[in-house]
N, C-alpha and C positions, 0 to 999 in steps of 0.2 A: 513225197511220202509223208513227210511230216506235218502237212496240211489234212491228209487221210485220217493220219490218226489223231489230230485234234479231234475230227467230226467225229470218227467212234467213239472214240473218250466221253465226250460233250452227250452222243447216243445213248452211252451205257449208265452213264452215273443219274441222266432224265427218266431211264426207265428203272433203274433202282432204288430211286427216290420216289416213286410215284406213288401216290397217295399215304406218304408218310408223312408231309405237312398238312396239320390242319391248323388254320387261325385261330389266333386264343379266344374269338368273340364266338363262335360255334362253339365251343368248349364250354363257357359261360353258361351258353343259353341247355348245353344238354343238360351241365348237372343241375341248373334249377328245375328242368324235368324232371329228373331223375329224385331229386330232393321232394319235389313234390308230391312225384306216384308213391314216393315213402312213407310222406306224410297222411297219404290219403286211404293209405291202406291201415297205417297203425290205427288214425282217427277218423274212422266215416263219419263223414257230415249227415245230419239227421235233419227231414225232409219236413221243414215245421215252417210257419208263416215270417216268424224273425227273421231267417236268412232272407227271403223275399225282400222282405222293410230296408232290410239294409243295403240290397244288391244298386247303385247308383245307376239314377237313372239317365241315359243318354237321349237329348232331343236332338233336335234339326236349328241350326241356326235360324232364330227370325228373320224374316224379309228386311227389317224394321233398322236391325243392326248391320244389313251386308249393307243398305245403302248409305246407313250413315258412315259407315266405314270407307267407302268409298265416296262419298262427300268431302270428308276430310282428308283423305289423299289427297284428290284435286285443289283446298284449299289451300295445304303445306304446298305443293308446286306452284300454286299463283302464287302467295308470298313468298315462295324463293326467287322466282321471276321477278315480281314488280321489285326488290330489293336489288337483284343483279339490275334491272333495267334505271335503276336511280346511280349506279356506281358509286364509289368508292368518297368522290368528290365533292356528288352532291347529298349521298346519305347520310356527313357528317354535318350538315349545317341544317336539314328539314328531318333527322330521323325522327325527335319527338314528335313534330307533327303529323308525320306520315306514321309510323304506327299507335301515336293515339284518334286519329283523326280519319285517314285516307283508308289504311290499313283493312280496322274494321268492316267499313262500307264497302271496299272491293270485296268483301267475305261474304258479306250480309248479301249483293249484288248476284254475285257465283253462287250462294246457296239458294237464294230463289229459283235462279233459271236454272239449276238441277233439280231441284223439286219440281218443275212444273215439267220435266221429263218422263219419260215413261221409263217404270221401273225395268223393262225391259232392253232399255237404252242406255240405262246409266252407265253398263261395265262396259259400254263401247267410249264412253269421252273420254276427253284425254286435253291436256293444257299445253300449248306449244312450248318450244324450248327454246326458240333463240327470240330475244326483242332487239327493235331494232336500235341499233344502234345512230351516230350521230346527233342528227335531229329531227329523227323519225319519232311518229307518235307511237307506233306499235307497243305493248309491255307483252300480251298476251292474248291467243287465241282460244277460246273453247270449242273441241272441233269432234267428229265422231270419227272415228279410225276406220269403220267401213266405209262411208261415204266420200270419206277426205273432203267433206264439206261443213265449212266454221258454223257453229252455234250464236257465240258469240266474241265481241272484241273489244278488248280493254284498253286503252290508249290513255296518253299524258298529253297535252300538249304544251306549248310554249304561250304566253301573250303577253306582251310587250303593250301594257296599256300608257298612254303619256302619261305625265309626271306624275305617275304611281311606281315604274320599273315593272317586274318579270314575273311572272305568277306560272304557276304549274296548274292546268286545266286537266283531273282525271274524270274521265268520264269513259262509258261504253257502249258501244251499237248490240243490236239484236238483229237474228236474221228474217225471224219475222215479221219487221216491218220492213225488211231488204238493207238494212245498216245502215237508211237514211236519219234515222232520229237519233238525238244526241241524250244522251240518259245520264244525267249528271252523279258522280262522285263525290268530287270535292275540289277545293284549289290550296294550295299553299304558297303563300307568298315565298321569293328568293329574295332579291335585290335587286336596287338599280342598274348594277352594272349586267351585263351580256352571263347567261348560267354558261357554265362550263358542258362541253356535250355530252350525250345520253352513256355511260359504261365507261367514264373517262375518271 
């Protein structure tokens, strides 16, 4: 029984409250109506070319700035990549050189092969997220999101040349030529001893 009259209770007080809440943001917006039809009735606006001059003018975003917009997205997510794909270990002893040096040129790299995209295709790229780890070359794919086919690939490698020590090889393929040709970056020296692994 007294489970019944909960639900009556909970019935009667939902339909005696009904439409007696309104949110304070509806409120808001009626009395600046309402302030306004006030206004417009005490002071009619008079129908002359100033008001015109003055009314701002709304265009259409240029083509110009979506894609540069969208250029720069893609190159902040390749610099967070290639930074995650140096870790922690090795970003402390090549960072000056890899962002005065490497940095730029993976930029300069990525922003040509967007440019020579079709405007139509740019809102489809997209930068992969994971690089590989260990001592995988991978940093970064440039890939179209409909096709799930790479544009292009960003890799670091290792070389181990004798009595020189360890150098970091960045370079990128293209799929245009089928990812066979190497398209050089940059190198930065490490040291003789063995680098620590890739995200380490």
């Amino acid at each position: 029984m007294k489970l019944w009259s909960r639900k009556i209770s909970v019935i009667l007080i939902t339909i005696m409250t009904l439409g007696m809440y309104v949110p304070p943001s509806f409120i808001d917006v009626e009395a600046e109506e309402g302030n306004k039809a006030l206004s417009e009735e005490n002071h009619p606006k008079e129908n002359n070319d100033e008001d015109k001059a003055e009314a701002p003018i709304i265009s259409e975003p240029e083509e110009e700035a979506t894609s540069d917009r969208l250029i720069n997205r893609l190159r902040e997510k390749a610099k967070e990549q290639s930074i995650t794909k140096l870790g922690p270990r090795i970003a402390m002893q090549v960072e000056e050189d890899f962002t005065t040096e490497i940095l730029p040129r993976i930029e300069e790299a990525l922003e040509m092969i967007l440019t020579e995209a079709d405007e139509e295709q740019l809102p489809y790229y997209g930068i992969t997220e994971h690089p590989a780890n260990g001592v995988g070359e991978k940093i970064f794919n440039v890939y179209d999101y409909r096709t799930r086919k790479d544009i292009a690939r960003f890799h670091v490698r290792r070389d181990n040349r004798p009595l020189e020590g360890y150098w970091f090889n960045f370079h990128y393929h293209v799929s245009r030529d089928g990812f066979e040709n190497h398209h050089e970056i940059g190198e930065i020296y490490w040291d003789k001893n063995i680098p620590p692994r890739w995200m380490s």
